[in-house]
Structure formats: C-alpha cells, structure tokens
OpenMM code with the backbone's topology and positions (N, CA, C; nanometers):
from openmm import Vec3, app, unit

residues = "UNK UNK UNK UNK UNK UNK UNK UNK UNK UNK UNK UNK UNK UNK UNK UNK UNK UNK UNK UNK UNK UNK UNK UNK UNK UNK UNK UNK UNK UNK UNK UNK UNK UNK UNK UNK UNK UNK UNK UNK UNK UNK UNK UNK UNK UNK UNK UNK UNK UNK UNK UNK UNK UNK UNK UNK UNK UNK UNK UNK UNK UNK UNK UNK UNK UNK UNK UNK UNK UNK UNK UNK UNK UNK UNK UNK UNK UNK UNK UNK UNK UNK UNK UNK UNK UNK UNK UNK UNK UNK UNK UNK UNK UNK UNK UNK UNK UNK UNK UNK UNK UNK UNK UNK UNK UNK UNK UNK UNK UNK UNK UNK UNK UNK UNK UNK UNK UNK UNK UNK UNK UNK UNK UNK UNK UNK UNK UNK UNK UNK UNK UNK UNK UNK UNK UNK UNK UNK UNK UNK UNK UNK UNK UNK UNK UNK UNK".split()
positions = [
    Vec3(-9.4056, 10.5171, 0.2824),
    Vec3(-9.2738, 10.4883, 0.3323),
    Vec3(-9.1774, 10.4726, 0.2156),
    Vec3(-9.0552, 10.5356, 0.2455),
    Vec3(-8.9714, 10.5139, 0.1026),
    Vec3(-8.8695, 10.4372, 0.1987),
    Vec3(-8.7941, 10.3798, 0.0562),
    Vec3(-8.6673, 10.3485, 0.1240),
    Vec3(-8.5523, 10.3802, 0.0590),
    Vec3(-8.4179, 10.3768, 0.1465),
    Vec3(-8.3332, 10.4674, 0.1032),
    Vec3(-8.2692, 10.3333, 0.1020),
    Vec3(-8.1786, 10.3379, -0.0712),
    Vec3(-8.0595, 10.1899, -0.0351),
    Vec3(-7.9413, 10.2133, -0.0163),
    Vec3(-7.8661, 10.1537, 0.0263),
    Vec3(-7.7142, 10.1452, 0.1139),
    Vec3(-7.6459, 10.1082, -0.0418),
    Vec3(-7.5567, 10.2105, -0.0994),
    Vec3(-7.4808, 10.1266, -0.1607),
    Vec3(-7.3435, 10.0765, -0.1131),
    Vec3(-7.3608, 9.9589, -0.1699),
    Vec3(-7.2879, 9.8269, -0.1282),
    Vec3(-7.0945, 9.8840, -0.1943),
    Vec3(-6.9824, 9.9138, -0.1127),
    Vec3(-6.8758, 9.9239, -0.1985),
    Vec3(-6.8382, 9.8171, -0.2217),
    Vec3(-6.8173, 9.7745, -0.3253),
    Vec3(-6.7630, 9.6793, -0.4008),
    Vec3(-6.6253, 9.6530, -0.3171),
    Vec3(-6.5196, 9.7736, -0.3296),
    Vec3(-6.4072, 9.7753, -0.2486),
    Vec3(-6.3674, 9.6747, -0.1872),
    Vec3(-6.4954, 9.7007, -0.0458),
    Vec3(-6.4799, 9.6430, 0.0866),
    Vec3(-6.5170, 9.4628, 0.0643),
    Vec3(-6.5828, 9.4450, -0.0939),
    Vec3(-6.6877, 9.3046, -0.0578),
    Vec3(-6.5487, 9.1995, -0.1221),
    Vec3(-6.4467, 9.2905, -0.2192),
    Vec3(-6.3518, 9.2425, -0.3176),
    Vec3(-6.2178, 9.1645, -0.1928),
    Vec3(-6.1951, 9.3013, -0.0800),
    Vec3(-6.1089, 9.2914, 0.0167),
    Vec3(-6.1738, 9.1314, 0.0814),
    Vec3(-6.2923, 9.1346, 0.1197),
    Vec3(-6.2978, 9.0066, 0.1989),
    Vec3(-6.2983, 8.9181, 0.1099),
    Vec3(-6.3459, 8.9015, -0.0321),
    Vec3(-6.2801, 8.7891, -0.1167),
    Vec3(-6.1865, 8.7161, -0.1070),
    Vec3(-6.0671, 8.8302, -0.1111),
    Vec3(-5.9832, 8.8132, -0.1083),
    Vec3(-5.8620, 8.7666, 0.0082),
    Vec3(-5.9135, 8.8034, 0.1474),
    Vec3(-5.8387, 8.7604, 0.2672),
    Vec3(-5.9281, 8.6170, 0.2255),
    Vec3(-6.0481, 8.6083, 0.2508),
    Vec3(-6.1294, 8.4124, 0.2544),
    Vec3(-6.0029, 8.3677, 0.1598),
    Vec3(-6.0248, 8.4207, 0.0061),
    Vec3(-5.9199, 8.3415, -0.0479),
    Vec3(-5.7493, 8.2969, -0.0032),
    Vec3(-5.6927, 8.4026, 0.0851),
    Vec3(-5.5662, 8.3430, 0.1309),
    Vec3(-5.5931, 8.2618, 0.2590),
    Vec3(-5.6933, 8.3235, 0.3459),
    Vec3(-5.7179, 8.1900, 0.4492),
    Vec3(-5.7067, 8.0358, 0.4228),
    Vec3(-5.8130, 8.0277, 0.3439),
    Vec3(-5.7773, 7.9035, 0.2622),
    Vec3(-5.6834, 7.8747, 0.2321),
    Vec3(-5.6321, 7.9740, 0.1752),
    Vec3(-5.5113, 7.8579, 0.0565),
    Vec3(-5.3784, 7.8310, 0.1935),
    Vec3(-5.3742, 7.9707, 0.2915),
    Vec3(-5.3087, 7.9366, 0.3836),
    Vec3(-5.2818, 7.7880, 0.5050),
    Vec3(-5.4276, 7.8132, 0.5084),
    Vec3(-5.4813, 7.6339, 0.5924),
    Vec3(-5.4406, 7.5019, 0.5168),
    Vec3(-5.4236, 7.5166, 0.3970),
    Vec3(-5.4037, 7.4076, 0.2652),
    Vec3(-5.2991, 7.3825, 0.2736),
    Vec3(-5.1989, 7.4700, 0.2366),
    Vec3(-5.0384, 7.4527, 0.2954),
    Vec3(-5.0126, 7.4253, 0.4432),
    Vec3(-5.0601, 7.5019, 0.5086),
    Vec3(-4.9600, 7.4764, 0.6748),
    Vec3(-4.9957, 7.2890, 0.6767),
    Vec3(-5.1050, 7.2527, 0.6212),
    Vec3(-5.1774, 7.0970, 0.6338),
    Vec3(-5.0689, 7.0355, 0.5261),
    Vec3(-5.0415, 7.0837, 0.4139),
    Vec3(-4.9370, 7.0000, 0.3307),
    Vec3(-4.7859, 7.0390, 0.3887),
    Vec3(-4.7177, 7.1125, 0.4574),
    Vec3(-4.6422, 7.1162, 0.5343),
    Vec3(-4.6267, 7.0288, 0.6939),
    Vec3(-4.7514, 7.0200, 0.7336),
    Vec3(-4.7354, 6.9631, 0.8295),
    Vec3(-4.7437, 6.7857, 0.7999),
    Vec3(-4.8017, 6.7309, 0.7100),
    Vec3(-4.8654, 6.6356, 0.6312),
    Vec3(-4.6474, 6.5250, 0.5540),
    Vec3(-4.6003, 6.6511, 0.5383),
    Vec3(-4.4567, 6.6269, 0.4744),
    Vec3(-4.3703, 6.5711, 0.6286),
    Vec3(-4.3997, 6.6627, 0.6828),
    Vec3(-4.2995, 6.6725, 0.8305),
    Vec3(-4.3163, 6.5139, 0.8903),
    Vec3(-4.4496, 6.5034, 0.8729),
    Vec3(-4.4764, 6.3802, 0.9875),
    Vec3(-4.4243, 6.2232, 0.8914),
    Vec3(-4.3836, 6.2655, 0.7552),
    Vec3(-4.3656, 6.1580, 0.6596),
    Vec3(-4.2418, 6.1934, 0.6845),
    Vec3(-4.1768, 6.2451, 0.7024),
    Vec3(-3.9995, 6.2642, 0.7056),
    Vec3(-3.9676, 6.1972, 0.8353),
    Vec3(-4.0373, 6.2354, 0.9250),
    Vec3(-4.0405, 6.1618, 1.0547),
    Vec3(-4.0637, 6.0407, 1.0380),
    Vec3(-4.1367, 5.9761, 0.9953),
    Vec3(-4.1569, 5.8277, 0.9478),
    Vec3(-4.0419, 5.7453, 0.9043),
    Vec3(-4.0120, 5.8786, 0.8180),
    Vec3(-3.9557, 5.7664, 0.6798),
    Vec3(-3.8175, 5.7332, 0.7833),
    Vec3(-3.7748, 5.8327, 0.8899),
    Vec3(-3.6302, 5.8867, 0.9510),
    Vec3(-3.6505, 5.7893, 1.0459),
    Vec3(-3.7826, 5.7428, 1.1140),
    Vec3(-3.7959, 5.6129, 1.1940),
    Vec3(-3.7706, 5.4897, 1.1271),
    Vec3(-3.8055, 5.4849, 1.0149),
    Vec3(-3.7875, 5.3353, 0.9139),
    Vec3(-3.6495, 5.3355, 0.9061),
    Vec3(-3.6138, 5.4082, 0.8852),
    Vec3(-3.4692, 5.4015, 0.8496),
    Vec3(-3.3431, 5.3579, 0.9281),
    Vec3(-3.4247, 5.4267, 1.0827),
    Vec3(-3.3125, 5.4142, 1.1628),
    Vec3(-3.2934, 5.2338, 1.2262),
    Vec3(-3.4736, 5.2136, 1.2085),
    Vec3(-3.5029, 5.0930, 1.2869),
    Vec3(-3.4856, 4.9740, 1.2463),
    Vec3(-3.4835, 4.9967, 1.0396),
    Vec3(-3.4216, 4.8744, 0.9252),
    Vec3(-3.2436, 4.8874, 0.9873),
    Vec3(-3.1816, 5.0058, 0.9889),
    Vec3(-3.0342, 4.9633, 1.0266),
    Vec3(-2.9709, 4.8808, 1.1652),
    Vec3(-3.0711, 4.9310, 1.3012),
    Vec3(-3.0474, 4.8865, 1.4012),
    Vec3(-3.0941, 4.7122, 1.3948),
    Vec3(-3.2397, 4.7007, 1.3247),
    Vec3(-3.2451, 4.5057, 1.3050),
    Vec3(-3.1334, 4.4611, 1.1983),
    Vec3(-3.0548, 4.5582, 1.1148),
    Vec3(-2.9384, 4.4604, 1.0165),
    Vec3(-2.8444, 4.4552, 1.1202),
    Vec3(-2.8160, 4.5526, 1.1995),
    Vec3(-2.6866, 4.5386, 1.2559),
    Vec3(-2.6946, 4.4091, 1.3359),
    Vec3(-2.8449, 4.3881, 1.4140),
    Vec3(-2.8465, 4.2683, 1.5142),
    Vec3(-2.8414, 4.1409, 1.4151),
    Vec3(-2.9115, 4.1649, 1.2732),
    Vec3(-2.8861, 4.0230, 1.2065),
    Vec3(-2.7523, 4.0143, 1.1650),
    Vec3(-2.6406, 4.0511, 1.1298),
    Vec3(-2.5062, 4.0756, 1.1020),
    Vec3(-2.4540, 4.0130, 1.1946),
    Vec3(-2.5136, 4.0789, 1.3059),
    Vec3(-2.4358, 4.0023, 1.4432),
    Vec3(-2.4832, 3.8537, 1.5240),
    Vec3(-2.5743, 3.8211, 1.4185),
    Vec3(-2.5903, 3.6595, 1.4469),
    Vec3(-2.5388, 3.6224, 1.3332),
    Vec3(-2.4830, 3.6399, 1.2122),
    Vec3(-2.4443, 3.5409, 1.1291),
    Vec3(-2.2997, 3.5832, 1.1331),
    Vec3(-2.2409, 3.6530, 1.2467),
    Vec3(-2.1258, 3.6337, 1.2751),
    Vec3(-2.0645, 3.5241, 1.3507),
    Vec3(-2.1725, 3.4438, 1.4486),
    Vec3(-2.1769, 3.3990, 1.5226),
    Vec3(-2.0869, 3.2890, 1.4860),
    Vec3(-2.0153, 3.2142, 1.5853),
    Vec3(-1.9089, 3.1287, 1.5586),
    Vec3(-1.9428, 2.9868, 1.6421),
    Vec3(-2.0462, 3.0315, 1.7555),
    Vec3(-2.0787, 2.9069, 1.8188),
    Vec3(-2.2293, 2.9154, 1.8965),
    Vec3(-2.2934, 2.7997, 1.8858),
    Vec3(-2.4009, 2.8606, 1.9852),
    Vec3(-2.4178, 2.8992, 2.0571),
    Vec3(-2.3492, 2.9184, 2.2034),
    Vec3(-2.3515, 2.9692, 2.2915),
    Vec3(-2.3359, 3.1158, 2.3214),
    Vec3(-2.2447, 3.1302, 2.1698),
    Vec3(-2.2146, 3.3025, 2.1760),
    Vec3(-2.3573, 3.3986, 2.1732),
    Vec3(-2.3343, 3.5071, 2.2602),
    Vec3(-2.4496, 3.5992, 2.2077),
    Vec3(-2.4094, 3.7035, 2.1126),
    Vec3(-2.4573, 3.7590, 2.0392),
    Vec3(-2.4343, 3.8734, 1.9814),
    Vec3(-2.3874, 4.0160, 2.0485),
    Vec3(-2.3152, 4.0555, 2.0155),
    Vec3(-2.2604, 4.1749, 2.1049),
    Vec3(-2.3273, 4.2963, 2.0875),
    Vec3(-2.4145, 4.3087, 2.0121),
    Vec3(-2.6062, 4.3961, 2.0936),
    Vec3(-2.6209, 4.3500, 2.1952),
    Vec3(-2.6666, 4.2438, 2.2347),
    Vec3(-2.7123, 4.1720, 2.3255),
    Vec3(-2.6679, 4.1751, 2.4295),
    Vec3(-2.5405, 4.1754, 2.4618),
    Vec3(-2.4743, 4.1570, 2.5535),
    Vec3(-2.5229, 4.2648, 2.7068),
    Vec3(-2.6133, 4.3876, 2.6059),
    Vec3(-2.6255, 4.4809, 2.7388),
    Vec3(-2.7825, 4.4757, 2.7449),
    Vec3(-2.8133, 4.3964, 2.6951),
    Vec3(-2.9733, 4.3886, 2.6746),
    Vec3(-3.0414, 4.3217, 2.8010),
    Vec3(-3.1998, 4.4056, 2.7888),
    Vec3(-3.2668, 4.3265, 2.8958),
    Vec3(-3.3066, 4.1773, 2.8689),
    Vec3(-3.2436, 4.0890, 2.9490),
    Vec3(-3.3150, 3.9701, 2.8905),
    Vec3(-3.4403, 3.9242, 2.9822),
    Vec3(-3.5275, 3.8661, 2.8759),
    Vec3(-3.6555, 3.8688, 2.9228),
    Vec3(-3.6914, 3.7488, 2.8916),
    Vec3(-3.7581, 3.6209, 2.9346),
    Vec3(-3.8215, 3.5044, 2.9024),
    Vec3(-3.7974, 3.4396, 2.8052),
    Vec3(-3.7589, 3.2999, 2.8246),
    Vec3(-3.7360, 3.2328, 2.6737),
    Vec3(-3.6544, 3.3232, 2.6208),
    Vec3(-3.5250, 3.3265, 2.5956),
    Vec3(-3.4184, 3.3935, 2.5099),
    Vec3(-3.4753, 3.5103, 2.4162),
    Vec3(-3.5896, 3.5949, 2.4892),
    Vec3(-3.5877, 3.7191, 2.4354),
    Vec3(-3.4939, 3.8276, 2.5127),
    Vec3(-3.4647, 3.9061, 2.4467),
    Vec3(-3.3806, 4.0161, 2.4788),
    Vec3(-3.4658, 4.1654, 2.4157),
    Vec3(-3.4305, 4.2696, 2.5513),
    Vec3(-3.4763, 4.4110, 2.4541),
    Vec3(-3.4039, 4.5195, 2.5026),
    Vec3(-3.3444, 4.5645, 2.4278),
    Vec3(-3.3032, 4.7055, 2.4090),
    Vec3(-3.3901, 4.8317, 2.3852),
    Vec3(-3.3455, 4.9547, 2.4855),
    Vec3(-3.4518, 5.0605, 2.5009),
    Vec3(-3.3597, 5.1370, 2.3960),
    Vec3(-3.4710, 5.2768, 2.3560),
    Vec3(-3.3572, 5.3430, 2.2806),
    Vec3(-3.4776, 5.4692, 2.3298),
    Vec3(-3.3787, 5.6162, 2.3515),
    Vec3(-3.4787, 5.7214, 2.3586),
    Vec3(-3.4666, 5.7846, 2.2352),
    Vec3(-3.5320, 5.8835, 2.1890),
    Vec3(-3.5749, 5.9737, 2.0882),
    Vec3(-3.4650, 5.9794, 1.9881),
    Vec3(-3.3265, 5.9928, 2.0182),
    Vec3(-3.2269, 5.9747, 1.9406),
    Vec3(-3.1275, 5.8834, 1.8995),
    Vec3(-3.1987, 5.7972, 1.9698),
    Vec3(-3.1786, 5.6498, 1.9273),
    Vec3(-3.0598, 5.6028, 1.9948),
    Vec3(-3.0334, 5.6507, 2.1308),
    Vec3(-2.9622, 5.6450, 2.2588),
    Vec3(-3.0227, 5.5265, 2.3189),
    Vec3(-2.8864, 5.3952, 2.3575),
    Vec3(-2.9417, 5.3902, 2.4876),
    Vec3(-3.0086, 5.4065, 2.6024),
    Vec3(-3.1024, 5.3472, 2.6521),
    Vec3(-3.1602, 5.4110, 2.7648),
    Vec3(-3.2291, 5.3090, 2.8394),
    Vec3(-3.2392, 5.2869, 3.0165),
    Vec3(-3.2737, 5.2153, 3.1342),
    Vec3(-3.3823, 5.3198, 3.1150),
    Vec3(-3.4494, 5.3824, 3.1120),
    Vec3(-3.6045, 5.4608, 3.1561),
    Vec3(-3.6449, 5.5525, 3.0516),
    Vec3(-3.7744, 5.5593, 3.0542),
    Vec3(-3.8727, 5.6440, 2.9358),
    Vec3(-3.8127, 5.6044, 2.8190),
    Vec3(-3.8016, 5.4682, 2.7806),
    Vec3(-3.7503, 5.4455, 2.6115),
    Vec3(-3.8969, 5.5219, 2.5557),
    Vec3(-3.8249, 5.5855, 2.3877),
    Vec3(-3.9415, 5.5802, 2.2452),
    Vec3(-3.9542, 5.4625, 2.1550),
    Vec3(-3.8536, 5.3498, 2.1730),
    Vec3(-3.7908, 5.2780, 2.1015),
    Vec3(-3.7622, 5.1700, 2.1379),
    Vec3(-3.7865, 5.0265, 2.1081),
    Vec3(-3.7527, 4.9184, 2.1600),
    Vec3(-3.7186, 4.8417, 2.0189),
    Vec3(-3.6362, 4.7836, 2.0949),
    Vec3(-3.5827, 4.6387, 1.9808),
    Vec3(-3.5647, 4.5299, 2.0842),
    Vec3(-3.6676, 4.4571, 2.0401),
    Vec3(-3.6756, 4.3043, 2.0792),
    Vec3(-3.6360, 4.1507, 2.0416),
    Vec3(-3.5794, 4.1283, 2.0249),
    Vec3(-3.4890, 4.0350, 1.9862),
    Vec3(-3.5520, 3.8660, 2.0098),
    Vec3(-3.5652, 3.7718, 1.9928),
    Vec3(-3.5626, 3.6442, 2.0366),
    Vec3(-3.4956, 3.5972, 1.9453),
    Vec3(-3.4200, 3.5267, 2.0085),
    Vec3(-3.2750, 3.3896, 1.9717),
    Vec3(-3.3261, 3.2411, 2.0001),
    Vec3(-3.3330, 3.2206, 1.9055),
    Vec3(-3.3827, 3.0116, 1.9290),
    Vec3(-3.2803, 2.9709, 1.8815),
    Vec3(-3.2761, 2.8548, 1.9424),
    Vec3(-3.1293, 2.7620, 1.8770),
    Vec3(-3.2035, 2.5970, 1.8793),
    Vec3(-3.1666, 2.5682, 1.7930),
    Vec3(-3.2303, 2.4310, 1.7233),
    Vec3(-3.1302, 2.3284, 1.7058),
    Vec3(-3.0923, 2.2496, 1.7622),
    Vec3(-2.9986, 2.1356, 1.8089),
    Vec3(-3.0501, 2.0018, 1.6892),
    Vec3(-2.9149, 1.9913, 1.6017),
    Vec3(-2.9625, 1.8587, 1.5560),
    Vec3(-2.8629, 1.7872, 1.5433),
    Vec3(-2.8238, 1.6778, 1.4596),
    Vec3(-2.7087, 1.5725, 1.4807),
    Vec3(-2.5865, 1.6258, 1.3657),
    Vec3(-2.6089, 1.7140, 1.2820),
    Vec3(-2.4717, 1.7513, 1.2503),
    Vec3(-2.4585, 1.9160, 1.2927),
    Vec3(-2.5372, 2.0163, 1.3299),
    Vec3(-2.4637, 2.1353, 1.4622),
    Vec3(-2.6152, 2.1386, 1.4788),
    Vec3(-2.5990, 2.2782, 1.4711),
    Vec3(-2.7082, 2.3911, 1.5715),
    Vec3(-2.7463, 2.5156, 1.4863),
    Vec3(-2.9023, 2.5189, 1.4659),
    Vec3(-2.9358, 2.6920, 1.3741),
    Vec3(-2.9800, 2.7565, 1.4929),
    Vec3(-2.9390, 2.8528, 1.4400),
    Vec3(-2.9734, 2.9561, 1.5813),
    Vec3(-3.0220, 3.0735, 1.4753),
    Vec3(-3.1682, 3.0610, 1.5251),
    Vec3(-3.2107, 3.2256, 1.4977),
    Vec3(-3.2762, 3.3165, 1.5580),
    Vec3(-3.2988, 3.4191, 1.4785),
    Vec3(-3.3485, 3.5066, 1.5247),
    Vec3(-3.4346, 3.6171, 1.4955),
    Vec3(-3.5476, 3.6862, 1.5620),
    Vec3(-3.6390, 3.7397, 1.5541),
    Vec3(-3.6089, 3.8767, 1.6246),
    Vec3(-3.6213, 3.9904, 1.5066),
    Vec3(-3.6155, 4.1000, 1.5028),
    Vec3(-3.6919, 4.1929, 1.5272),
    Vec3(-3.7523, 4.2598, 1.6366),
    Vec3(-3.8974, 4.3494, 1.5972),
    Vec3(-3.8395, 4.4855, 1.6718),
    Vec3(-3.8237, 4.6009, 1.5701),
    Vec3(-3.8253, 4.6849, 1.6344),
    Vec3(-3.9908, 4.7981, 1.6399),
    Vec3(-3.9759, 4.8525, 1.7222),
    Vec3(-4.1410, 4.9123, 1.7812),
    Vec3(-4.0893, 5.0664, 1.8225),
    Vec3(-4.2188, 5.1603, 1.8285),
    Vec3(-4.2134, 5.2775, 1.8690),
    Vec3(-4.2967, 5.2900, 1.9582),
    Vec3(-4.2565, 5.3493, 2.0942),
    Vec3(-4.3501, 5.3615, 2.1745),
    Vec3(-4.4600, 5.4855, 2.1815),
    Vec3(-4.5869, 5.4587, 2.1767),
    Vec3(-4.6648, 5.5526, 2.1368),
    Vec3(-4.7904, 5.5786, 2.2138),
    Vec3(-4.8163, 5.6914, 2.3088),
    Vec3(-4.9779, 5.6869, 2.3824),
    Vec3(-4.9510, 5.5529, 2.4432),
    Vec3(-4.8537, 5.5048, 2.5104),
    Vec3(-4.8734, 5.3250, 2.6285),
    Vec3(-4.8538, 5.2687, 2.5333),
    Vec3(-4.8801, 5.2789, 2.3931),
    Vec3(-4.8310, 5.1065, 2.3060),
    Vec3(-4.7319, 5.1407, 2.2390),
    Vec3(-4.7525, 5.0140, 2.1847),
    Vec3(-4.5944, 5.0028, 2.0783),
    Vec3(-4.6796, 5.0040, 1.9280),
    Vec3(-4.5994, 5.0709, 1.8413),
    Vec3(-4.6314, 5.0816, 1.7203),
    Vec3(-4.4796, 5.0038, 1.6508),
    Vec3(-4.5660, 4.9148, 1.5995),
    Vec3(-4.4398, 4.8205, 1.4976),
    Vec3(-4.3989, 4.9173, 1.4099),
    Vec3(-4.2571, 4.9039, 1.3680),
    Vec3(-4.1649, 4.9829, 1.2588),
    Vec3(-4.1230, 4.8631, 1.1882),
    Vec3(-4.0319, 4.7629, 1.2397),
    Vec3(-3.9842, 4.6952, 1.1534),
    Vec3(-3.9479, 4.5437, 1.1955),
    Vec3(-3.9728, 4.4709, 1.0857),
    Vec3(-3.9351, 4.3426, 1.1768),
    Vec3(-3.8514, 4.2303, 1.0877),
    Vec3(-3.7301, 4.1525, 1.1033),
    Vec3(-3.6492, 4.0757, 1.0363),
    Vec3(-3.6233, 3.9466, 1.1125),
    Vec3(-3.5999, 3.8558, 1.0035),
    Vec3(-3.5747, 3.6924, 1.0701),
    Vec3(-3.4434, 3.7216, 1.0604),
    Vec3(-3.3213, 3.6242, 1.1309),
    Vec3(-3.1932, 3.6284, 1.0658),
    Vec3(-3.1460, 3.4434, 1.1197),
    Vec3(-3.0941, 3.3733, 1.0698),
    Vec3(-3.0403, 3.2803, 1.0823),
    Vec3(-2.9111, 3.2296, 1.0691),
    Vec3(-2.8731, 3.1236, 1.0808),
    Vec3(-2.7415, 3.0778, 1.0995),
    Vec3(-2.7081, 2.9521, 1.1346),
    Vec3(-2.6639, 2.8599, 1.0581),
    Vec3(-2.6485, 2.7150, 1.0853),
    Vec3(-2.4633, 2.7315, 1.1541),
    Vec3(-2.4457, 2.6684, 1.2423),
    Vec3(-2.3132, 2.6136, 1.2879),
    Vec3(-2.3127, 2.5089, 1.3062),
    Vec3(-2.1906, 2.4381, 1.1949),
    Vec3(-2.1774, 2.2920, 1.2288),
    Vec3(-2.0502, 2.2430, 1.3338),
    Vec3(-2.1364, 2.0941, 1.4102),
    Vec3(-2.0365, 2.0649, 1.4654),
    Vec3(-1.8879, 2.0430, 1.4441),
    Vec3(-1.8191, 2.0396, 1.5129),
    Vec3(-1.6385, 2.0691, 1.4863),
    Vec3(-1.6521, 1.9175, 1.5368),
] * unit.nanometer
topology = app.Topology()
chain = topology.addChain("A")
for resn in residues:
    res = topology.addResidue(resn, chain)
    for name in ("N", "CA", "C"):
        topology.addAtom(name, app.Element.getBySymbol(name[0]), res)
C-alpha cells in the first residue's frame, strides 16, 4: 500500500491565521467599547444624581423657618415619618409611573430651647431588575434660631 500526501497550501492555513487573528482582536474591542459605554453611563448617572441631592440640600439651608418645606418637595410623594420621594424617568423627568430614578428625601427637625435643626437625608437610587441601586447619598442641615 502506498500513500499519496495531500500537500498542505500554506495560502489557505496563513488566510485562517489570519481571520482567528482579527476575530479576536475584533471581540477585544467591541468588549472595550462596550466596557467604556456602560462607564459613561455611570459616570452620567453620578453626575446627574450628586446635582439633583445639592439642589435638595441648597434648598434646606435656604430654609427660613421650620415649618417651611423645600420647594423640591413641595410636589413630592410624601411617605411616613417626613420622608418624601420624587420619581424621575430615564431623562431625569418627572414622573407619577415607571420611574428609573428616585430621590428620597427624609427631613427631621429637632426642637430645642434656643430654635430648631432641621435635617436632612438625601438618597438618590436607580431602579434596576425590581431594586434600587444606590447612586448617591448626602446629609444637609440647618439650625434656625428662635426670633
């Protein structure tokens, strides 16, 4: 029995080298592209959610008396014990249904013999798969003395 051998073209073995090699390197990028996107998205959530808790702390150390609420607040859901929450959808809209976005607020006010501190607790959250994923969270305070 003899045998006859197949020669092998180099050609054809160089060509598939060479597609494996851009497959790869292709999969490597679309993953460091996609890897960037979801950090821009992040960073564009941090950002939005540090300005929306300054604006609510701004607007308690504007405050002039205890009783006042902050004018965030004013359209907010209030919820138990002087928490308050604001929905926000995807663009950081207002919104009564399917919020992405909540800011939750609680206001304590602390009564003593020369005024009243009133503060407050900042948490804003992303809604994610049924939960909330924390973004950001700030104290803000404020002493008013009696007149």
């Amino acid at each position: 029995m003899k045998r006859t051998s197949v020669p092998v073209n180099s050609f054809f073995v160089e060509m598939i080298l060479v597609i494996l090699f851009f497959a790869i390197s292709v999969t490597v990028t679309l993953q460091l592209f996609v890897q960037a996107n979801n950090r821009a998205h992040q960073s564009s959530d941090l950002s939005t959610a540090v300005i929306q808790a300054e604006n609510i702390a701004e607007q308690v150390s504007a405050l002039s008396s205890p009783d006042q609420l902050p004018e965030a607040l004013k359209t907010a859901k209030q919820e138990s014990g002087g928490s308050y929450r604001l929905n926000y959808n995807q663009e950081w809209k207002p919104t009564a249904s399917d919020p992405r976005y909540t800011v939750d607020v609680t206001l304590k006010k602390s009564p003593s013999e020369g005024g009243t501190m009133v503060t407050a607790k900042i948490a804003v959250s992303r809604i994610k798969n049924g939960g909330e994923d924390s973004l950001y969270s700030l104290r803000s305070a404020k002493y008013l003395p009696q007149n």
